[in-house]
C-alpha positions, 0 to 999 in steps of 0.5 A: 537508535529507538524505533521514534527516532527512527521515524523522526530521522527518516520522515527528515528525509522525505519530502512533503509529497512522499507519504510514509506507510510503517511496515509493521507486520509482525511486530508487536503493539507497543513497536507501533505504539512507539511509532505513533507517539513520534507522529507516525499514523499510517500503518501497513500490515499483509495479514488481515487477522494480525491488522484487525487484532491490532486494530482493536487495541491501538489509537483509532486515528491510525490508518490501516494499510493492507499491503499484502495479497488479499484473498475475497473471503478475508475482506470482510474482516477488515471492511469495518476499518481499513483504510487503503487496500494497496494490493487489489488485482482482480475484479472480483476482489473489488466487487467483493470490497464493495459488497462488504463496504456497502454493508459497512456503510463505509467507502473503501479506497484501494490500489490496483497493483501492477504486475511490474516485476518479472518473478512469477511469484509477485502478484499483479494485473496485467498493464494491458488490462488496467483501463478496463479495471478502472471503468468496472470500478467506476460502476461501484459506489462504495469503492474508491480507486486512488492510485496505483501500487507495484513491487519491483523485482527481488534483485541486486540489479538496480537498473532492473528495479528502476525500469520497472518503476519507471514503467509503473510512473509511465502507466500512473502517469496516463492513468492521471490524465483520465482519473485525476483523483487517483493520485497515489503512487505507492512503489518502493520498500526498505531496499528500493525506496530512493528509486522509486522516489526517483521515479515518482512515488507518492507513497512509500512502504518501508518497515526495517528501517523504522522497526528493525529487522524481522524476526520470523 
């Protein structure tokens, strides 16, 4: 099937409160071009040169989702258009996305991703130090927390995949309770979506399913 019908069957899926981020790292203009004439707007990309470069020649209605890790000296690349940052971990990465969305003269949201999964190599705050995350932020103007982000573990074990993204709805769950605004929950890929839509997420990340497979 083409990438358009794609997103046409698998948007068919969803309900109206799971919103669809496009995966389209490593893909080239024309893959999104096709996704944006089937009504597709929001984009996710884990490479900020990569996103900007697209950026520049593509609809400027797209939302642009940075989904990968975010190192502080890269953010002012895309400050002038990001839409949402969805892997922001550290108070020192919000400080530095709101010093160049002040210079932007923009307000930025972002996502505080949990570390759920239990590889050392996934990125992530700690639950336990969430709240005070969430104070800090609330004293940077041009920063807007809407929700939570999290990546389950790599594993064949489902079980495994549904208890973390039940901890994270349980964590998104008592975060709304103080923070009503913040009202995305983006959990769930390719792999593990139905999961995580299972348990709760408001937003998803899937590419390989609307794009194909990568080719590295």
């Amino acid at each position: 099937m083409s990438i358009s019908e794609n997103i046409i069957e698998f948007k068919s899926t969803l309900s109206e409160s799971v919103s669809l981020i496009a995966v389209s790292k490593t893909k080239p203009q024309s893959d999104l071009l096709e996704a944006y004439q089937a009504g597709q707007r929001a984009f996710g990309e884990n490479k900020i040169k990569e996103m900007a470069e697209k950026w520049e020649k593509l609809p400027k209605d797209i939302d642009w989702h940075m989904i990968g890790h975010v190192q502080t000296n890269k953010v002012k690349y895309m400050a002038p258009f990001v839409h949402l940052i969805h892997a922001v971990d550290s108070l020192k990465l919000l400080k530095e996305i709101q010093k160049q969305a002040l210079k932007n003269n923009r307000t930025i949201g972002c996502l505080i991703q949990i570390r759920i999964a239990e590889e050392e190599t996934k990125f992530g705050l700690p639950p336990e130090e969430l709240p005070l995350l969430l104070l800090a932020a609330e004293d940077l103007p041009n920063v807007t927390i809407r929700g939570l982000m999290g990546m389950a573990s790599f594993t064949a074990n489902l079980n495994q995949v549904r208890k973390e993204f039940k901890h994270l709805a349980s964590l998104y769950k008592e975060t709304i309770k103080v923070y009503p605004k913040n009202t995305i929950l983006s959990m769930g890929m390719s792999g593990d979506y139905e999961i995580a839509i299972e348990e709760g997420a408001t937003m998803i990340r899937v590419g390989s399913k609307i794009f194909g497979e990568r080719n590295y």
